[in-house]
Backbone as JSON Lines, residues from 0, in Angstrom:
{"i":0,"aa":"X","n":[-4.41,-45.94,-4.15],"ca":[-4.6,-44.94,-5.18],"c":[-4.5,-45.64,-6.54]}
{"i":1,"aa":"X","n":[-5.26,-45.66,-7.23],"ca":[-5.49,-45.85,-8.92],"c":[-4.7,-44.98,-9.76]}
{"i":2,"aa":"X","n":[-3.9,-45.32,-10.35],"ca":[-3.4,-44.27,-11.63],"c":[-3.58,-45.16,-12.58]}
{"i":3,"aa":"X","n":[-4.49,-44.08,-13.48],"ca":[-4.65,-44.87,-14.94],"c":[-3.79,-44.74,-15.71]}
{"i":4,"aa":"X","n":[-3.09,-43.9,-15.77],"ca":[-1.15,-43.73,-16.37],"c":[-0.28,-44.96,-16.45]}
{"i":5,"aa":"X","n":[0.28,-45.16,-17.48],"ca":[1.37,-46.03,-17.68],"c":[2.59,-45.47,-17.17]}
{"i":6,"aa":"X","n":[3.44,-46.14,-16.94],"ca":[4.82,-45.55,-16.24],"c":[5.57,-44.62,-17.63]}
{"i":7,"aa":"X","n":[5.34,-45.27,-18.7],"ca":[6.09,-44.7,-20.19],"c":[4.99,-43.42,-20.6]}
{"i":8,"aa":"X","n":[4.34,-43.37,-20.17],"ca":[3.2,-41.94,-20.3],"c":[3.61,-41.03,-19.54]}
{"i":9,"aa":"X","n":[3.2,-41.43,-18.09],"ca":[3.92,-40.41,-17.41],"c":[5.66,-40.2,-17.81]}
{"i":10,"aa":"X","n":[6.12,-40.67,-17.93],"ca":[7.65,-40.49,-18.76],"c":[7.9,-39.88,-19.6]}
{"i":11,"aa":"X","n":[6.67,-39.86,-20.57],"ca":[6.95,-39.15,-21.81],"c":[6.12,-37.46,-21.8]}
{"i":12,"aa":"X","n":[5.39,-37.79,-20.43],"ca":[4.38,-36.39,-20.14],"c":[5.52,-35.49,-19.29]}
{"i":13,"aa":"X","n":[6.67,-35.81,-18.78],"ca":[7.64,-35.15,-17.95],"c":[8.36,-34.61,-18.62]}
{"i":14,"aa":"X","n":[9.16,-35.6,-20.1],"ca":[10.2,-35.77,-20.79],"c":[9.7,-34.72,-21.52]}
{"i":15,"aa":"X","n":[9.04,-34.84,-21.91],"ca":[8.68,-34.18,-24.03],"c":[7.28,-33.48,-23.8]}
{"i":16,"aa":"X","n":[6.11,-33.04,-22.57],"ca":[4.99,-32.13,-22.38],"c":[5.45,-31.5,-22.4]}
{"i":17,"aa":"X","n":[4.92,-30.0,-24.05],"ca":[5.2,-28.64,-23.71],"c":[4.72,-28.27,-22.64]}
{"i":18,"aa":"X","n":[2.98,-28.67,-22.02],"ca":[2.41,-28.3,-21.14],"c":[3.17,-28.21,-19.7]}
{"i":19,"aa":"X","n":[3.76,-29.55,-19.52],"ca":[4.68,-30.16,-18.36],"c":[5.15,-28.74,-18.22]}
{"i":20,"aa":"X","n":[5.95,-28.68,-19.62],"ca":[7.44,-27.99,-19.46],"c":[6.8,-26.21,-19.04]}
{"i":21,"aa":"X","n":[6.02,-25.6,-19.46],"ca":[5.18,-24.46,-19.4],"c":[5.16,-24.59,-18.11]}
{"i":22,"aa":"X","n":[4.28,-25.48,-17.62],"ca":[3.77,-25.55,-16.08],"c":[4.96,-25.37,-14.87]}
{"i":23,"aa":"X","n":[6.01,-26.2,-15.69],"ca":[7.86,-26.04,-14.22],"c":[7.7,-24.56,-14.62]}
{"i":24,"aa":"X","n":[7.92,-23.8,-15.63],"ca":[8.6,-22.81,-15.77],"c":[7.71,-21.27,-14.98]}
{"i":25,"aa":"X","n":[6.45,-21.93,-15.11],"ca":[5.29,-21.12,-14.48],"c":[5.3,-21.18,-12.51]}
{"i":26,"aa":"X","n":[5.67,-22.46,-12.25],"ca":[6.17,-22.56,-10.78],"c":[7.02,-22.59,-10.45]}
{"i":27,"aa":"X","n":[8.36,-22.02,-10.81],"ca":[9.34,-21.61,-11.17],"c":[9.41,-20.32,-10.62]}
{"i":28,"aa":"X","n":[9.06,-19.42,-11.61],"ca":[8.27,-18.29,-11.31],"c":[7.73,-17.99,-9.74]}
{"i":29,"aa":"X","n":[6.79,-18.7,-9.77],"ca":[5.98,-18.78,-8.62],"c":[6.68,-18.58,-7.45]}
{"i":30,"aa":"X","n":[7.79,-19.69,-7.32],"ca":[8.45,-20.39,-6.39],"c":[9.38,-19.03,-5.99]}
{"i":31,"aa":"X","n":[9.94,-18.41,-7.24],"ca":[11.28,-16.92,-6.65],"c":[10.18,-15.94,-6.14]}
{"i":32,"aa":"X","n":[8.8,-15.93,-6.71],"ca":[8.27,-14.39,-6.33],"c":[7.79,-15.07,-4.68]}
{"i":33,"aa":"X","n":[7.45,-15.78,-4.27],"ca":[7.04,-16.97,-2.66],"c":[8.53,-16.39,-1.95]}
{"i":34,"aa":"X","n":[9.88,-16.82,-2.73],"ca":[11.3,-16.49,-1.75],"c":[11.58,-15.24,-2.08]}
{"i":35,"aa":"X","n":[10.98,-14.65,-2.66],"ca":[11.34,-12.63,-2.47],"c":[10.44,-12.28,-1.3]}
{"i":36,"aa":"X","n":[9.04,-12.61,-1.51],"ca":[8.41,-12.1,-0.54],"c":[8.86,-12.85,0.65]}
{"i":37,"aa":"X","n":[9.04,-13.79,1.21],"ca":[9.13,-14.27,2.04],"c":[10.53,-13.77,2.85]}
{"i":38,"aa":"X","n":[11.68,-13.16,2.01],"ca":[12.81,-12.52,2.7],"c":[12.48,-10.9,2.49]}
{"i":39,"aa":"X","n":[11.3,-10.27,2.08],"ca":[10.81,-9.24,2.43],"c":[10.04,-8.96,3.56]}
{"i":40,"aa":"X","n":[9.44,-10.03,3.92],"ca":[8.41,-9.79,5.05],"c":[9.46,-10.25,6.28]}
{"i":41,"aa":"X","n":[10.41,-11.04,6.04],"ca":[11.56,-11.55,7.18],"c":[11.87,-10.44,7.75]}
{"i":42,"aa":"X","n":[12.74,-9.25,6.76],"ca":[13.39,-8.69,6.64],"c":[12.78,-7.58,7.68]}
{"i":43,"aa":"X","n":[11.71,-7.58,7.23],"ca":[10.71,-6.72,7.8],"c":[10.35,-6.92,9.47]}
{"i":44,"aa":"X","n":[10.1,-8.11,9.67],"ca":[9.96,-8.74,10.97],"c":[11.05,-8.48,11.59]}
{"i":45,"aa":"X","n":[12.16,-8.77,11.13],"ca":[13.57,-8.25,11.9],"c":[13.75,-7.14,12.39]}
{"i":46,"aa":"X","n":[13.94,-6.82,11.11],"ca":[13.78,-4.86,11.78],"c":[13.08,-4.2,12.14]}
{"i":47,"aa":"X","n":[11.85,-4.57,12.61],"ca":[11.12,-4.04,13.05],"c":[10.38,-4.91,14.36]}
{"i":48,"aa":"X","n":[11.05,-5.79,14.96],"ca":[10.74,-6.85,16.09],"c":[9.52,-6.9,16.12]}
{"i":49,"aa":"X","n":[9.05,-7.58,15.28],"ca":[7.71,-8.44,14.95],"c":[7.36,-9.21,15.15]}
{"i":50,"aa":"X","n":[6.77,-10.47,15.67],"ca":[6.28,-11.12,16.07],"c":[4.87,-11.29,16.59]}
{"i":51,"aa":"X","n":[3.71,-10.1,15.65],"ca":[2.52,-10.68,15.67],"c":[1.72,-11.94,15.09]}
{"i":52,"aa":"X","n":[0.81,-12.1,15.39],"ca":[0.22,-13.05,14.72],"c":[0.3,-12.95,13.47]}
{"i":53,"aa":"X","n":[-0.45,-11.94,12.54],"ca":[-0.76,-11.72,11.51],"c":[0.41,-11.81,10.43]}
{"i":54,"aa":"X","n":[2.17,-11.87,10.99],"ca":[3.2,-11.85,10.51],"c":[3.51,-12.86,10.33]}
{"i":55,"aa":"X","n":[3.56,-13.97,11.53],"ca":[3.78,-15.11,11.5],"c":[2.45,-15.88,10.69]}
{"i":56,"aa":"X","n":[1.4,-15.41,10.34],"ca":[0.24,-15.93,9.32],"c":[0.82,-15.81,8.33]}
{"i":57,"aa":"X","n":[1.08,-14.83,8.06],"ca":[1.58,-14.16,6.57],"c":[3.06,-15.67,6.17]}
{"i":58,"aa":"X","n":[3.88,-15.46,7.04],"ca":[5.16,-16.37,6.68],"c":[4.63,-17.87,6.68]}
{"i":59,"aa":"X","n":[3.9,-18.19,7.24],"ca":[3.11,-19.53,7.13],"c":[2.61,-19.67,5.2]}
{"i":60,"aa":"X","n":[1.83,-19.38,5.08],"ca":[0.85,-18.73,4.03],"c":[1.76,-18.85,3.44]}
{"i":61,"aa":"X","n":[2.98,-17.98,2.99],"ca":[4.15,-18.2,2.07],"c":[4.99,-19.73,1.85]}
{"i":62,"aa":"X","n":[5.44,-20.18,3.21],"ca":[5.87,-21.4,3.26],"c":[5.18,-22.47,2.33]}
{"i":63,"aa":"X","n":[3.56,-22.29,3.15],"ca":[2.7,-23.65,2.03],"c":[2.51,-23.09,0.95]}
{"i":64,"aa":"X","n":[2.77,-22.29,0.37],"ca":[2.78,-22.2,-1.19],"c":[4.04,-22.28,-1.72]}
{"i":65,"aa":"X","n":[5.16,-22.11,-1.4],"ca":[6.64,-23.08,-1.54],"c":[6.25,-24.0,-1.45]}
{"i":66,"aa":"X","n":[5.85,-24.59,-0.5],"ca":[5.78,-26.38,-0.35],"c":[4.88,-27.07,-0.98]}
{"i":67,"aa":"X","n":[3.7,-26.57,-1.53],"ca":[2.71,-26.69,-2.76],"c":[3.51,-26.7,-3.77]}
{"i":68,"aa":"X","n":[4.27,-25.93,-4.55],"ca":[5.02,-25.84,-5.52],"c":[5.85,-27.0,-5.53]}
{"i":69,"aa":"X","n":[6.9,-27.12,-4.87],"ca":[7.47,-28.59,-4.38],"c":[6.92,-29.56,-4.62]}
{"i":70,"aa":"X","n":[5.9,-29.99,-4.18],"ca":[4.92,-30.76,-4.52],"c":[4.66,-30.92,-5.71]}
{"i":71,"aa":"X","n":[4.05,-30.02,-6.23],"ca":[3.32,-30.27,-7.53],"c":[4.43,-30.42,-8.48]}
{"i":72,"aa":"X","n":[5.9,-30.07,-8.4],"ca":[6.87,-29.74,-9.45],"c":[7.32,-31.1,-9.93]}
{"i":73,"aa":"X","n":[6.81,-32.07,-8.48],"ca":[7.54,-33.47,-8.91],"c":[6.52,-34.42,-8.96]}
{"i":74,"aa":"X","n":[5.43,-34.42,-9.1],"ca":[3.84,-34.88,-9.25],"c":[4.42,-35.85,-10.1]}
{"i":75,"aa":"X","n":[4.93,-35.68,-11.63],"ca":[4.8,-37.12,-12.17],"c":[5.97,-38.22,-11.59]}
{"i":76,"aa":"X","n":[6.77,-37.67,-10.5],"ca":[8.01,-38.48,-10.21],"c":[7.25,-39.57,-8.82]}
{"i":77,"aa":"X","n":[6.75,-39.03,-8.37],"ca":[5.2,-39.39,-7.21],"c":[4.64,-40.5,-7.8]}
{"i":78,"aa":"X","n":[3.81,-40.44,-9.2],"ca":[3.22,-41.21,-9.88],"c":[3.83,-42.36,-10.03]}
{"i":79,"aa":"X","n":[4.93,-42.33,-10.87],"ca":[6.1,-43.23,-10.7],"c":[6.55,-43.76,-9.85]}
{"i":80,"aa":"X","n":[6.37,-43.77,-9.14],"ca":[6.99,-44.42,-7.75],"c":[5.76,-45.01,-7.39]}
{"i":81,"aa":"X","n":[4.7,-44.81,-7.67],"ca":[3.72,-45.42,-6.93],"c":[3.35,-46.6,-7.55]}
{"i":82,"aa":"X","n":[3.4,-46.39,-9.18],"ca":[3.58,-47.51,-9.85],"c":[4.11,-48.36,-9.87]}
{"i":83,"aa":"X","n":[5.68,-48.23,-9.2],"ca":[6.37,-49.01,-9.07],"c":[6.28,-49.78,-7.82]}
{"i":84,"aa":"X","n":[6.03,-49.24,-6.35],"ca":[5.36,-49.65,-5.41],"c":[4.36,-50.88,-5.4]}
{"i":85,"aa":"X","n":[3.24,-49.77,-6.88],"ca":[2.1,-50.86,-6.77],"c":[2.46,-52.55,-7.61]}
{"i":86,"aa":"X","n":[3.48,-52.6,-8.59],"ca":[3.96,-53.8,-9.21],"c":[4.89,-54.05,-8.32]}
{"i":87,"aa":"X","n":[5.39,-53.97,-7.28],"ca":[6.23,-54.93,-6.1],"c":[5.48,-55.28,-5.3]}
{"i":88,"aa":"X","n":[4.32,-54.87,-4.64],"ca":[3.2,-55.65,-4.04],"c":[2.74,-56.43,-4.88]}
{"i":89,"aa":"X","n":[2.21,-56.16,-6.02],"ca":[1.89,-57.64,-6.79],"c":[2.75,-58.24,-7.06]}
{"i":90,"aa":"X","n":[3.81,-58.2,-7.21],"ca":[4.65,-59.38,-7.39],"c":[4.96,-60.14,-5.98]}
{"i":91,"aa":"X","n":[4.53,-59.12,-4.67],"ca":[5.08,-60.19,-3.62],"c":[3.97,-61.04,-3.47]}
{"i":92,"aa":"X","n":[2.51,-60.82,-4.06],"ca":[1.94,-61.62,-3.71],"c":[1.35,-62.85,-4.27]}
């Protein structure tokens, strides 16, 4: 993977991006309304001994958009590391 990013860019796009900072606070968001629904539809499955497909779709569906969020929340920490990855292979070689 290519990143045209400097390690001090991405650093300073984590540190000091209003955008960055907008974007956590927006998946943030995201992330409590994903764990409301997701202990609503539980909740639901419980009490009501559920176990169709379409339930267990539904809790899936919720999960990868938690785990999307996750993802994306630490995107420039990813970057970073890869950078750093990619200057210890060149240096071993």
């Amino acid at each position: 993977m290519e990143i045209l990013s400097t390690k001090s860019q991405i650093k300073e796009f984590k540190d000091e991006s209003l955008i960055w900072m907008d974007m956590i606070a927006i998946m943030r968001e995201w992330k409590e309304d994903a764990m409301n629904e997701l202990e609503a539809i539980s909740n639901i499955i419980k009490d009501e001994n559920l176990s169709t497909a379409s339930a267990l779709i539904k809790l899936g569906n919720i999960n990868g958009r938690i785990e999307a969020i996750n993802y994306l929340s630490v995107l420039p920490d990813f970057l970073i590391t890869n950078l750093e990855i990619e200057k210890d292979d060149t240096k071993r070689k």
